[in-house]
mmCIF file of the C-alpha atoms, coordinates in Angstrom:
data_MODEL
# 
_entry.id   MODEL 
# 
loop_
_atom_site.group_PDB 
_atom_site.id 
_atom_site.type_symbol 
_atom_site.label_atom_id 
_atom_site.label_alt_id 
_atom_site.label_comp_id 
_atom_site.label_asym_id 
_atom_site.label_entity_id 
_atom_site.label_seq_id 
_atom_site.pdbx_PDB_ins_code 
_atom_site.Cartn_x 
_atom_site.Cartn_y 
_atom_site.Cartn_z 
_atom_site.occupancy 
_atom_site.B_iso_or_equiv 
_atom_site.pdbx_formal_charge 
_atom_site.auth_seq_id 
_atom_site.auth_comp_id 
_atom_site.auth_asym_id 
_atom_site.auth_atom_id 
_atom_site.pdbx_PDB_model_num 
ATOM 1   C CA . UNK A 1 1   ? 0.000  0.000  0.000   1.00 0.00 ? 1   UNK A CA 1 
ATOM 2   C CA . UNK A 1 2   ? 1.177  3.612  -0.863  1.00 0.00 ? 2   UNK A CA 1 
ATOM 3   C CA . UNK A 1 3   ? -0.222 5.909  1.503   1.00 0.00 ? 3   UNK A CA 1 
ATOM 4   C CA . UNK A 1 4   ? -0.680 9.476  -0.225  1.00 0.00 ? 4   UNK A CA 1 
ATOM 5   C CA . UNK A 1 5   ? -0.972 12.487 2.395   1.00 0.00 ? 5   UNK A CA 1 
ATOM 6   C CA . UNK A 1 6   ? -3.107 14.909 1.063   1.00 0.00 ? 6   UNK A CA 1 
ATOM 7   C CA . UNK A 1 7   ? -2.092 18.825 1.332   1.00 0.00 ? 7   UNK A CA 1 
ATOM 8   C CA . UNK A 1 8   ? -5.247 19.693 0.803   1.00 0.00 ? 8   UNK A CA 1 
ATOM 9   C CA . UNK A 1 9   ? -4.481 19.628 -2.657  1.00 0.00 ? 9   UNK A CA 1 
ATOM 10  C CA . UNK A 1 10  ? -7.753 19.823 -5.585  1.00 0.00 ? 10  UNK A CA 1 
ATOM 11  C CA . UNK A 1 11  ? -6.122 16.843 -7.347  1.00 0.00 ? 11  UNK A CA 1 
ATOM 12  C CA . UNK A 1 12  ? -4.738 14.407 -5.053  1.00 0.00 ? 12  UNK A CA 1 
ATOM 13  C CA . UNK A 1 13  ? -6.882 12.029 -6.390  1.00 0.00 ? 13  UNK A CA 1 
ATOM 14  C CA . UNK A 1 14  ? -5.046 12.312 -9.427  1.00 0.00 ? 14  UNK A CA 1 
ATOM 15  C CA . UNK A 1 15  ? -2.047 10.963 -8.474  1.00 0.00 ? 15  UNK A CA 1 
ATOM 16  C CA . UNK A 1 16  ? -3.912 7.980  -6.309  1.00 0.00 ? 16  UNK A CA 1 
ATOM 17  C CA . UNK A 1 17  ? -5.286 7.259  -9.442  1.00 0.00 ? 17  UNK A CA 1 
ATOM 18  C CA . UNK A 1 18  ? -1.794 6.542  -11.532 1.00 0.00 ? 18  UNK A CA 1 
ATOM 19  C CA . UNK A 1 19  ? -0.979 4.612  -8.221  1.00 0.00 ? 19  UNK A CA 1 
ATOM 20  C CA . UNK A 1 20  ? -3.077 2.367  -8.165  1.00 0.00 ? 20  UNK A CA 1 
ATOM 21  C CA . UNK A 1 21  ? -3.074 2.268  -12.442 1.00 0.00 ? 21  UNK A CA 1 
ATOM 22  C CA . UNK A 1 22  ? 0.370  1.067  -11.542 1.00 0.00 ? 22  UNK A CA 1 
ATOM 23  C CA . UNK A 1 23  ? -0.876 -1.957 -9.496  1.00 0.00 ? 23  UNK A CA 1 
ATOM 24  C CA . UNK A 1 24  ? -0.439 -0.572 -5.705  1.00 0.00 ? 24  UNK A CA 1 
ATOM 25  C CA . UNK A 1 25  ? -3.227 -0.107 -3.515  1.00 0.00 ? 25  UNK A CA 1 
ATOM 26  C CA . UNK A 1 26  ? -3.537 3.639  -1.644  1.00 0.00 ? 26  UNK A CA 1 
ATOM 27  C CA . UNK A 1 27  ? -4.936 5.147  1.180   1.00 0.00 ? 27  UNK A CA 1 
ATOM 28  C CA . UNK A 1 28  ? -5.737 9.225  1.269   1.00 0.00 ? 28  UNK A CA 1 
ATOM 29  C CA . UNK A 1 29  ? -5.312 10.784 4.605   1.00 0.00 ? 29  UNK A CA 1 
ATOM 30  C CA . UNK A 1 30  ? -5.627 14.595 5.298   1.00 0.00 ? 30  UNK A CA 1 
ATOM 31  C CA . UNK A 1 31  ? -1.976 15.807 6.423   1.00 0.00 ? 31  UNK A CA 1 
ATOM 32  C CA . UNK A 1 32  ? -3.659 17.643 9.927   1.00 0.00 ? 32  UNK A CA 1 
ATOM 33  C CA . UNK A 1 33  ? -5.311 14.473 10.184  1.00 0.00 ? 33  UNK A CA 1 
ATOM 34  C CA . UNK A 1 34  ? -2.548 11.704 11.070  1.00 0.00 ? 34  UNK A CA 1 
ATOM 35  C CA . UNK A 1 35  ? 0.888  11.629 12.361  1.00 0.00 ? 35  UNK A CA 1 
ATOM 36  C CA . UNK A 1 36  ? 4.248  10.217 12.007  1.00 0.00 ? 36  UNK A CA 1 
ATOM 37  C CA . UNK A 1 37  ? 3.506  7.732  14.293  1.00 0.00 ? 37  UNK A CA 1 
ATOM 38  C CA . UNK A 1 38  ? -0.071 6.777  13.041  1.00 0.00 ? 38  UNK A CA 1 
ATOM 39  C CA . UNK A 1 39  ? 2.013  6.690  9.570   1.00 0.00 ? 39  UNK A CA 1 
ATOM 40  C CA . UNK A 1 40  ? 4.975  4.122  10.944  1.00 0.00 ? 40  UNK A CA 1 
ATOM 41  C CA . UNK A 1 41  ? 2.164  2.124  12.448  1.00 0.00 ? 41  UNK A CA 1 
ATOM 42  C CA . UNK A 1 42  ? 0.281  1.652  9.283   1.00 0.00 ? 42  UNK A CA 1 
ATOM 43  C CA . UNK A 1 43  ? 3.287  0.316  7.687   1.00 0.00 ? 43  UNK A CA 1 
ATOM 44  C CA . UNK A 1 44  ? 2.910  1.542  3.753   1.00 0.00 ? 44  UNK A CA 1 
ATOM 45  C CA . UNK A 1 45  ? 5.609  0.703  1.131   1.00 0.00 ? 45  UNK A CA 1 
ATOM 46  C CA . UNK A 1 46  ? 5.582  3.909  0.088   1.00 0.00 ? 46  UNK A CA 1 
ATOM 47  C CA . UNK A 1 47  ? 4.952  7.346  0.458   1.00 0.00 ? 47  UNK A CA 1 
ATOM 48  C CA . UNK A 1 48  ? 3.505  10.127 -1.449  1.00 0.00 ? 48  UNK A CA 1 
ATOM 49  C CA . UNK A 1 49  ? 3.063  13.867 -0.020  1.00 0.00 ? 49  UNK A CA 1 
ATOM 50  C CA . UNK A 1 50  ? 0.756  15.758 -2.230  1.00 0.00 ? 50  UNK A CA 1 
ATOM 51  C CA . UNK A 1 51  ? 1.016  19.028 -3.751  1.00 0.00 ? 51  UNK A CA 1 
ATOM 52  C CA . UNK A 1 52  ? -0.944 21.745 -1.786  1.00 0.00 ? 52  UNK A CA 1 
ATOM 53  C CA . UNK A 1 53  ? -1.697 25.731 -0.921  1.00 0.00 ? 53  UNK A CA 1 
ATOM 54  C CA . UNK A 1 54  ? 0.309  26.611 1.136   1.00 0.00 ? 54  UNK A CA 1 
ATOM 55  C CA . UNK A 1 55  ? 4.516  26.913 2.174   1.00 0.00 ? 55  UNK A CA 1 
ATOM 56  C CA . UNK A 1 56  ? 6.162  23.696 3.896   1.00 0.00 ? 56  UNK A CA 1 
ATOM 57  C CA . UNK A 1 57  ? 6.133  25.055 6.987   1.00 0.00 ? 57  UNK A CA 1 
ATOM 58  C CA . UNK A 1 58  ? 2.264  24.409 6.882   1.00 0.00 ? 58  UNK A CA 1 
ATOM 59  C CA . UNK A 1 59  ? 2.126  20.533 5.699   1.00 0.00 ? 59  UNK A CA 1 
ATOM 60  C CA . UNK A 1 60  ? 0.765  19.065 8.716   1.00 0.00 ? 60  UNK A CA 1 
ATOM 61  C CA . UNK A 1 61  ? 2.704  15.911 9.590   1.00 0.00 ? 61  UNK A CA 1 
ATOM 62  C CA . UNK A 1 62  ? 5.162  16.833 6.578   1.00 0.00 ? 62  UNK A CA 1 
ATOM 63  C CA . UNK A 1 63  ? 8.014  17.414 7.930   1.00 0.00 ? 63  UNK A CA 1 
ATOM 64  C CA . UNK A 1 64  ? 8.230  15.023 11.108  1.00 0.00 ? 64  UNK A CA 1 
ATOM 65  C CA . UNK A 1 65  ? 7.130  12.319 8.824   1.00 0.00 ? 65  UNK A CA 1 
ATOM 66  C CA . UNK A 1 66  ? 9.836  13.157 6.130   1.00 0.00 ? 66  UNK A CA 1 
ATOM 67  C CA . UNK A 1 67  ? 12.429 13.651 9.279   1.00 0.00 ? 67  UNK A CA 1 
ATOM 68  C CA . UNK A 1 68  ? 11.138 10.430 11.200  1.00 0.00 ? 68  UNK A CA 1 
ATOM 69  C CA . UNK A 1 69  ? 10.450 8.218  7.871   1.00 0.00 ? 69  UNK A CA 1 
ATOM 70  C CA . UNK A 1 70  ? 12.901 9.066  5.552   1.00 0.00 ? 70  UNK A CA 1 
ATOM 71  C CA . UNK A 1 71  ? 15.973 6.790  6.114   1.00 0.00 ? 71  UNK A CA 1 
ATOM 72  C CA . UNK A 1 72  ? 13.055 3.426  6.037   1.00 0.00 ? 72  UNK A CA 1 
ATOM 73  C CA . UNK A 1 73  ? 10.090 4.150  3.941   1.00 0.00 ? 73  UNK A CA 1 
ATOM 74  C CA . UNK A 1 74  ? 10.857 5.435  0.246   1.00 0.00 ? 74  UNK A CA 1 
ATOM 75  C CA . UNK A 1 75  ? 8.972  9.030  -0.034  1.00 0.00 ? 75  UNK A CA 1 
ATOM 76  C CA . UNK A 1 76  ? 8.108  10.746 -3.295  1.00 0.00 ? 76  UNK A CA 1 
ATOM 77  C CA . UNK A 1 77  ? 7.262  14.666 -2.654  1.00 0.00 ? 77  UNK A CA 1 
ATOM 78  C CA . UNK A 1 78  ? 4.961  16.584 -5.327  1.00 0.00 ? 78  UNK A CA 1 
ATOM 79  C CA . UNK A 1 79  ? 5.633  20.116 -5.420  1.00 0.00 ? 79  UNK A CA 1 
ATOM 80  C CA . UNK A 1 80  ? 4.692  20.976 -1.972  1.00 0.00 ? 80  UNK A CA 1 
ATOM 81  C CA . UNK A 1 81  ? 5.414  17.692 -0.846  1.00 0.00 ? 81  UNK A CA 1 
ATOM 82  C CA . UNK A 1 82  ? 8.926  18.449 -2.771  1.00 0.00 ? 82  UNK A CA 1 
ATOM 83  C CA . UNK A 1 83  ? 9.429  21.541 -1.167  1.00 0.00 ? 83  UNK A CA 1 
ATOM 84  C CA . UNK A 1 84  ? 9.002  20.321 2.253   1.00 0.00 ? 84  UNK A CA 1 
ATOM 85  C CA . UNK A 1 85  ? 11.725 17.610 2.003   1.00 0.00 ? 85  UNK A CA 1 
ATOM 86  C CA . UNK A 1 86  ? 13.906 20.607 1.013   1.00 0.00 ? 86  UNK A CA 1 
ATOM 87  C CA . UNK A 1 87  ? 12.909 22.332 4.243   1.00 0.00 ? 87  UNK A CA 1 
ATOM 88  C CA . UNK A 1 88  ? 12.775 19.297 6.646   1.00 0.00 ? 88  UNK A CA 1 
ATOM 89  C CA . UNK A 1 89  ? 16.416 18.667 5.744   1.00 0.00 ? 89  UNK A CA 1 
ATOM 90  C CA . UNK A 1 90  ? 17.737 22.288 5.752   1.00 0.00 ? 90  UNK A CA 1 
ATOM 91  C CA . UNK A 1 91  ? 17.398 23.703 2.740   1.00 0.00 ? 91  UNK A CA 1 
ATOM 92  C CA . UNK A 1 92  ? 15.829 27.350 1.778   1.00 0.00 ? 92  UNK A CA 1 
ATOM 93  C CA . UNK A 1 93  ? 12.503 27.629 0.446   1.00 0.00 ? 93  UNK A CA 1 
ATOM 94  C CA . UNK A 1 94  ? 12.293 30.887 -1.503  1.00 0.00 ? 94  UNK A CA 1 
ATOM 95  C CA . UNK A 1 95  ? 10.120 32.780 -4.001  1.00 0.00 ? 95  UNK A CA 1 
ATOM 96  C CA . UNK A 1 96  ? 10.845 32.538 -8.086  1.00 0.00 ? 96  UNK A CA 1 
ATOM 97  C CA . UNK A 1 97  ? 8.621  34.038 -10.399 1.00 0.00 ? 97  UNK A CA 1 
ATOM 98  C CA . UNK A 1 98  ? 5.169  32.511 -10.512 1.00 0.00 ? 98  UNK A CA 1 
ATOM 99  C CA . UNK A 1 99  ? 4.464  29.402 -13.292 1.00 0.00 ? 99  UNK A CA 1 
ATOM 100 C CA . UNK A 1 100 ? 0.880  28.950 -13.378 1.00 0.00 ? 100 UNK A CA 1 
ATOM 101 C CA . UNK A 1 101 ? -0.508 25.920 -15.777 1.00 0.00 ? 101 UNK A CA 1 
ATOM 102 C CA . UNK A 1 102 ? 2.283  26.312 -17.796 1.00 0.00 ? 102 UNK A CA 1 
ATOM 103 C CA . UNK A 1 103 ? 4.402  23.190 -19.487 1.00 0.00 ? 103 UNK A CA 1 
ATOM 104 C CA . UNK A 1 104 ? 8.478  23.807 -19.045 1.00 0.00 ? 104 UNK A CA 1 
ATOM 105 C CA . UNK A 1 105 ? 11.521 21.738 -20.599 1.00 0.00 ? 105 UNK A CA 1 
ATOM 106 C CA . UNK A 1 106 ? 13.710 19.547 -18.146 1.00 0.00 ? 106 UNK A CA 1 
ATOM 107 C CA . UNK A 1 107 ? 16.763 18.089 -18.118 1.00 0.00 ? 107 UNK A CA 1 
ATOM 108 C CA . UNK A 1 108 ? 17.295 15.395 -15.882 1.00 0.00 ? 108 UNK A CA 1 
ATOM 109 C CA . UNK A 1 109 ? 19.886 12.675 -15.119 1.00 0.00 ? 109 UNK A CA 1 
ATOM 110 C CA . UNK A 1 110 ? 17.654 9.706  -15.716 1.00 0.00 ? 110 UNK A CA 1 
ATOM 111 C CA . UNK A 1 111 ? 17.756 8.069  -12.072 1.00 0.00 ? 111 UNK A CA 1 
ATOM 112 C CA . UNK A 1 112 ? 15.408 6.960  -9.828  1.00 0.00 ? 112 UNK A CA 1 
ATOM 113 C CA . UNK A 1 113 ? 11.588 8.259  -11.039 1.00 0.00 ? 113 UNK A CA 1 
ATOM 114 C CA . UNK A 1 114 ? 13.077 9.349  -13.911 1.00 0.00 ? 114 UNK A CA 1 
ATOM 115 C CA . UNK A 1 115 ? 14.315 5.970  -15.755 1.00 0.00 ? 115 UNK A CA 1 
ATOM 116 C CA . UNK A 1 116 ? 13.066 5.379  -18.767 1.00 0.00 ? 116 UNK A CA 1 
ATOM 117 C CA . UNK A 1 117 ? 11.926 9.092  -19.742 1.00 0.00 ? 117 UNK A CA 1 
ATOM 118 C CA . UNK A 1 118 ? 13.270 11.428 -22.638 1.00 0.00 ? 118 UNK A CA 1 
ATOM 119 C CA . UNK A 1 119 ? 15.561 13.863 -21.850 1.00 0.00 ? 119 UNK A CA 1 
ATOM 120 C CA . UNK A 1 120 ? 15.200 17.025 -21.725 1.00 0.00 ? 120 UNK A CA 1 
ATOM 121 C CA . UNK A 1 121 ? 10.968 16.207 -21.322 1.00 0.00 ? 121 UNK A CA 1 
ATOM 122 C CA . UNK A 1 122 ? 7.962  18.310 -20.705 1.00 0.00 ? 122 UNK A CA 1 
ATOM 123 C CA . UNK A 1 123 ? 6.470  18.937 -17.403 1.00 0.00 ? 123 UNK A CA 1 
ATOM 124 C CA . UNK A 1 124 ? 3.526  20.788 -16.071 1.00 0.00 ? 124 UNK A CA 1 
ATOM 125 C CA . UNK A 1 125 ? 4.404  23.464 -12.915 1.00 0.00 ? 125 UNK A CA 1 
ATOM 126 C CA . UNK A 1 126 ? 2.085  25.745 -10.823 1.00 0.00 ? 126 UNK A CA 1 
ATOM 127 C CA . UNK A 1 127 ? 4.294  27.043 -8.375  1.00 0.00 ? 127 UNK A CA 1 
ATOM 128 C CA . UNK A 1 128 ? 5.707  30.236 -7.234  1.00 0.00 ? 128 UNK A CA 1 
ATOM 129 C CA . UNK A 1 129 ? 8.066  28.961 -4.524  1.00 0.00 ? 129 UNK A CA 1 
ATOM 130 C CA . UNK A 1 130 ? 11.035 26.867 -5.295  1.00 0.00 ? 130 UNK A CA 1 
ATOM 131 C CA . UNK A 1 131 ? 14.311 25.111 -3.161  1.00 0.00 ? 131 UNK A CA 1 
ATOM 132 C CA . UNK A 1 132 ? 17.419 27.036 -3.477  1.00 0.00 ? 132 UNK A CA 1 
ATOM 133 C CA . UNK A 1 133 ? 20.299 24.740 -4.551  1.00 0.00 ? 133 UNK A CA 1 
ATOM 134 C CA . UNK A 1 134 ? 22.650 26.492 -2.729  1.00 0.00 ? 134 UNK A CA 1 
ATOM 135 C CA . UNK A 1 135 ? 20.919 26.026 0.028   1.00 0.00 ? 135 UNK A CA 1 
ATOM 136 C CA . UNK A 1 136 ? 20.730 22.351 0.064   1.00 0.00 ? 136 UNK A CA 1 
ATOM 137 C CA . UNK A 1 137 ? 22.475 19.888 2.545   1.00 0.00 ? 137 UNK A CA 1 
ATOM 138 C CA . UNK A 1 138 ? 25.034 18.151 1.032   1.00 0.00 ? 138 UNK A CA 1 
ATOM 139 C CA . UNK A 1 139 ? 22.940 14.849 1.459   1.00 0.00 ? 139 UNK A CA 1 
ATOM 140 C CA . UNK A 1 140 ? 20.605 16.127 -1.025  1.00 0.00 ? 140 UNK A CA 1 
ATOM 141 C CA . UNK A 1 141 ? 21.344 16.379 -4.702  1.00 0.00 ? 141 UNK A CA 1 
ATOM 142 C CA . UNK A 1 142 ? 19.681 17.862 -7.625  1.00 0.00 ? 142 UNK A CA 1 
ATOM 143 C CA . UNK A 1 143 ? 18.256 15.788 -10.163 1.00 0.00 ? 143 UNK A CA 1 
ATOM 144 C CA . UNK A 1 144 ? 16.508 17.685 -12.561 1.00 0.00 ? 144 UNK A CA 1 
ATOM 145 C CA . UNK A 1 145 ? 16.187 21.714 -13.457 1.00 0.00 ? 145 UNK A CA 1 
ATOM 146 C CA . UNK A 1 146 ? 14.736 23.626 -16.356 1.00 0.00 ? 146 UNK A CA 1 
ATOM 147 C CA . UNK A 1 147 ? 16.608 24.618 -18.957 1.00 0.00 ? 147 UNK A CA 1 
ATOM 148 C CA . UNK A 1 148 ? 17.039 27.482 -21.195 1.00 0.00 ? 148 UNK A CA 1 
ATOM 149 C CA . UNK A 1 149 ? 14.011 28.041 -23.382 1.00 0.00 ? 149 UNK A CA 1 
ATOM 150 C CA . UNK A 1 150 ? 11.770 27.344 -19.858 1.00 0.00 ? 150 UNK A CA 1 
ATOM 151 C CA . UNK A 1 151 ? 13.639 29.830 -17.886 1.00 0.00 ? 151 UNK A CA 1 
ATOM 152 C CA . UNK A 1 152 ? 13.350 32.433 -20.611 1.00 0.00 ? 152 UNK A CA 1 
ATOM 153 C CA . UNK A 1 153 ? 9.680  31.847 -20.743 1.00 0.00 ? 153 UNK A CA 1 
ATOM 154 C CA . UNK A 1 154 ? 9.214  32.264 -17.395 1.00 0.00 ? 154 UNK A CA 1 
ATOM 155 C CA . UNK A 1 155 ? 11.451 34.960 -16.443 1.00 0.00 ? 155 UNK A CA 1 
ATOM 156 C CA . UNK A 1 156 ? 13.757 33.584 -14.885 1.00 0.00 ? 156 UNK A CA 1 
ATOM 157 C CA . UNK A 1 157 ? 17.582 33.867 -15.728 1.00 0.00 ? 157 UNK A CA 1 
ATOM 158 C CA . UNK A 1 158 ? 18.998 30.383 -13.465 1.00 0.00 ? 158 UNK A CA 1 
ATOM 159 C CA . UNK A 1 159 ? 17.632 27.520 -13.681 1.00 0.00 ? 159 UNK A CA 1 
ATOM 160 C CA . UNK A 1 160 ? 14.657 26.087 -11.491 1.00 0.00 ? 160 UNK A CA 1 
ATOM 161 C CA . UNK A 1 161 ? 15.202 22.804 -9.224  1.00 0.00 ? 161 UNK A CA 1 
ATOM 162 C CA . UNK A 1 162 ? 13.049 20.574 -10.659 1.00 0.00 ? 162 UNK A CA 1 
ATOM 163 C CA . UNK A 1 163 ? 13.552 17.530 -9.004  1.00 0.00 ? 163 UNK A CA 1 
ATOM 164 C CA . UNK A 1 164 ? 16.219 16.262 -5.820  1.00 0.00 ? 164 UNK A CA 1 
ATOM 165 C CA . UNK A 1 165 ? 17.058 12.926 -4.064  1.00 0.00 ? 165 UNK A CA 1 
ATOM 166 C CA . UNK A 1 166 ? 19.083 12.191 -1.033  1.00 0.00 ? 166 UNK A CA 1 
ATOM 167 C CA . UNK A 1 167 ? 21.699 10.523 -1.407  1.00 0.00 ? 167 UNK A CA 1 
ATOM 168 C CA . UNK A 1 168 ? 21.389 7.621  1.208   1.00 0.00 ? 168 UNK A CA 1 
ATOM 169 C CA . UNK A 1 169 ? 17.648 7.279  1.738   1.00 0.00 ? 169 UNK A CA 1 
ATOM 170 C CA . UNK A 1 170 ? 15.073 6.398  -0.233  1.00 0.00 ? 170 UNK A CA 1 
ATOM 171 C CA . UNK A 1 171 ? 13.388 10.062 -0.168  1.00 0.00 ? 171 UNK A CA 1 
ATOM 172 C CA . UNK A 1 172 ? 12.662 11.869 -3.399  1.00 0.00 ? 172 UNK A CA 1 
ATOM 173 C CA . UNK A 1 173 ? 11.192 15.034 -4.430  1.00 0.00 ? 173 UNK A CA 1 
ATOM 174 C CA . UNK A 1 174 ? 9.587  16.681 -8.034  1.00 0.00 ? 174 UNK A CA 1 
ATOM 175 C CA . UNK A 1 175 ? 8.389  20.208 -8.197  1.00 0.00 ? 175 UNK A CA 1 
ATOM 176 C CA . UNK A 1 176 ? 6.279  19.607 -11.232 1.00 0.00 ? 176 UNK A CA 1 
ATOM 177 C CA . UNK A 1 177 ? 3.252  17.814 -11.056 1.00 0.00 ? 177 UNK A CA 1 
ATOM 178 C CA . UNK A 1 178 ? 2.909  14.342 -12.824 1.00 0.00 ? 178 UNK A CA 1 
ATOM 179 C CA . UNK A 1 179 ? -0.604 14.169 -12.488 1.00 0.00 ? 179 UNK A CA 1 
ATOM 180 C CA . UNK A 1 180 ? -0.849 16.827 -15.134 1.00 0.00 ? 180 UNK A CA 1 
ATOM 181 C CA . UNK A 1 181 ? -1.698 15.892 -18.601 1.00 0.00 ? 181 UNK A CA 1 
ATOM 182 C CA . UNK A 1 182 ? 1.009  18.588 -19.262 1.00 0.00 ? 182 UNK A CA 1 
ATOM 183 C CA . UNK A 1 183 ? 3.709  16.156 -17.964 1.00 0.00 ? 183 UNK A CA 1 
ATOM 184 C CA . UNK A 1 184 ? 4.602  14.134 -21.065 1.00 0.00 ? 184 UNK A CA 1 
ATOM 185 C CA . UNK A 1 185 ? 5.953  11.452 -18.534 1.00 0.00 ? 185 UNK A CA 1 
ATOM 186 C CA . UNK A 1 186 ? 3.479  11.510 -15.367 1.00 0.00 ? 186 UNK A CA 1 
ATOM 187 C CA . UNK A 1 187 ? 2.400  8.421  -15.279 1.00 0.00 ? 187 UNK A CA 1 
ATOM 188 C CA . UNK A 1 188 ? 5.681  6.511  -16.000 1.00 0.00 ? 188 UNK A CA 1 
ATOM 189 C CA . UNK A 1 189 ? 7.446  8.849  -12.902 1.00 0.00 ? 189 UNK A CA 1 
ATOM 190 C CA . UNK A 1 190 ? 4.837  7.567  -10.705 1.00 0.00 ? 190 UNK A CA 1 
ATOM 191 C CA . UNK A 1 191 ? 5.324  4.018  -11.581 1.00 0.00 ? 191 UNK A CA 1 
ATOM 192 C CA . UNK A 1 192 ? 8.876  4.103  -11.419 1.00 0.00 ? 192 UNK A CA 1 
ATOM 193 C CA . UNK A 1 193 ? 8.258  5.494  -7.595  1.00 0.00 ? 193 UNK A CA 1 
ATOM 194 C CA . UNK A 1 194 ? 6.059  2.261  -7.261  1.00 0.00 ? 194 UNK A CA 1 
ATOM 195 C CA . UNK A 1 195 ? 8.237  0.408  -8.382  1.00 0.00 ? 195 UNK A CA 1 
ATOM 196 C CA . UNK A 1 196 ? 11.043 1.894  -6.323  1.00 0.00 ? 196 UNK A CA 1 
ATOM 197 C CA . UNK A 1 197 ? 9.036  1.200  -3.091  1.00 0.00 ? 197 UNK A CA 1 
ATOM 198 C CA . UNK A 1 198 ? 8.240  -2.711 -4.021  1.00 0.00 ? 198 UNK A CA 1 
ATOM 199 C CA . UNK A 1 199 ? 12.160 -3.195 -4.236  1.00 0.00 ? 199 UNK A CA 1 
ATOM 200 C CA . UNK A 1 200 ? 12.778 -1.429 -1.010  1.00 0.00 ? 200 UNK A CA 1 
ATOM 201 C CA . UNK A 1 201 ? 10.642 -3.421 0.751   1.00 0.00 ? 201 UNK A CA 1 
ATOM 202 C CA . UNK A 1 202 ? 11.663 -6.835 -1.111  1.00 0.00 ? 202 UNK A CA 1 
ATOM 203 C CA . UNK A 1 203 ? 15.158 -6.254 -0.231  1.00 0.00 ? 203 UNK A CA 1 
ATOM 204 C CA . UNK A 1 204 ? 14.366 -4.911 3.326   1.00 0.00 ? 204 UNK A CA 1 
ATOM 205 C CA . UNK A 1 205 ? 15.910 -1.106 2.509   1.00 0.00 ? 205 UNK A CA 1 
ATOM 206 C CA . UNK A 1 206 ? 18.901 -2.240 0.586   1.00 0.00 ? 206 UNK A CA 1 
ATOM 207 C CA . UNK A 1 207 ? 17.614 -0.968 -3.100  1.00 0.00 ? 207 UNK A CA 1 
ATOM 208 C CA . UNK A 1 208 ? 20.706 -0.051 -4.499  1.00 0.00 ? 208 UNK A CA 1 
ATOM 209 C CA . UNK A 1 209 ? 18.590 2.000  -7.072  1.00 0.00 ? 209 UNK A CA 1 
ATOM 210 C CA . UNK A 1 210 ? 17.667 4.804  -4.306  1.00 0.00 ? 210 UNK A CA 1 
ATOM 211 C CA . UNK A 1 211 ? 20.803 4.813  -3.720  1.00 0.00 ? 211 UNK A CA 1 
ATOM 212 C CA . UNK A 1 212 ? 22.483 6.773  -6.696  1.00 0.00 ? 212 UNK A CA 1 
ATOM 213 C CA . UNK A 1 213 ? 26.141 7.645  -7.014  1.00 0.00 ? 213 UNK A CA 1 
ATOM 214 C CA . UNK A 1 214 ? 28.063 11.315 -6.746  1.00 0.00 ? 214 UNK A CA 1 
ATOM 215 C CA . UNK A 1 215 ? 27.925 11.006 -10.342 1.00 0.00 ? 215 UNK A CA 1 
ATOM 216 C CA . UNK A 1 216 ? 24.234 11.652 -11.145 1.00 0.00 ? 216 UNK A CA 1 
ATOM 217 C CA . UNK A 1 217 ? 24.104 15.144 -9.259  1.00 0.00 ? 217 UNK A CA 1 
ATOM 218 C CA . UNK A 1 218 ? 23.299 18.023 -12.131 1.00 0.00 ? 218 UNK A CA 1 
ATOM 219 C CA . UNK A 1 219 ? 25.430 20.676 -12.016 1.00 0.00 ? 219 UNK A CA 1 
ATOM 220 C CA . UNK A 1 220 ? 22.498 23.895 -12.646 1.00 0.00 ? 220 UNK A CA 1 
# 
């Protein structure tokens, strides 16, 4: 079972949806509505912390469950979701110029949720807050930003993190939104994380895929 932790988010059903497409049960829960405890206890393969409203400071059981969980239980964050692993770990959360409904290039290094999908790719983004790189702990390593023609578009003269991973536990992040039918790839970056989860727990935490080397860090 993936349990998806819902940030009050419109279309969190969305991504439950692709889940269980990809042959894994789910259970929604409102983030103010369980903790990291009730989470442990349940025992899920996976987890999945939905986009949402508000800043990561305000994701419920977020944070304690992405401090508390994150070395045992593979984690996928979705924009907010992505944002708040930045945060719970150290990292800066700050304001870019806003990207409402809007489809932006990627590059990627083709790890993790992102095997098996082109590169660059298109993804879908309605955000207006994004993780500073520099501002990341060394334990967490970029994975995917825009790229020229996006950044242009949006106003924006660096690029965007797109996507991190840490480097020892199976705790991943995308700012984008795969549930968007302006993500050429959604669905397959979901069932990669599915995937991703059923070999953690087959191999009792020792997936050597979550576990990428030095060399797949992008270099914005």
């Amino acid at each position: 079972m993936i349990l998806v932790i819902d940030n009050h988010d419109s279309f969190v059903h969305n991504l439950a949806r692709y889940i269980r497409l990809a042959g894994m049960e789910t259970v929604v829960i409102r983030c103010d509505r369980i903790d990291a405890t009730e989470v442990r206890r349940m025992a899920p393969l996976g987890i999945l912390l939905s986009p949402g409203p508000k800043r990561p400071q305000d994701a419920g059981c977020c944070i304690d469950v992405i401090r508390t969980l994150g070395p045992s239980i593979p984690i996928l964050g979705v924009c907010l979701g992505h944002q708040a692993i930045g945060h719970a770990l150290g990292g800066d959360v700050i304001k870019v110029a806003p990207v409402h409904g809007r489809s932006s290039l990627i590059a990627h290094d083709g790890q993790s949720v992102f095997q098996g999908c082109p590169n660059p790719m298109r993804v879908a983004r309605y955000h207006s807050l994004a993780i500073a790189p520099q501002s990341l702990p060394e334990d967490l390593i970029v994975t995917a930003t825009t790229i020229a023609d996006s950044q242009q578009t949006a106003g924006c003269a660096s690029p965007i993190v797109m996507a991190i991973r840490h480097r020892v536990w199976p705790l991943m992040g995308v700012q984008f939104h795969p549930e968007s039918v302006l993500t050429t790839e959604g669905f397959r970056i979901i069932a990669n994380f599915v995937t991703l989860a059923k070999s953690f727990a087959s191999t009792q935490g020792g997936c050597d895929v979550c576990r990428p080397s030095d060399q797949s860090q992008l270099v914005p």
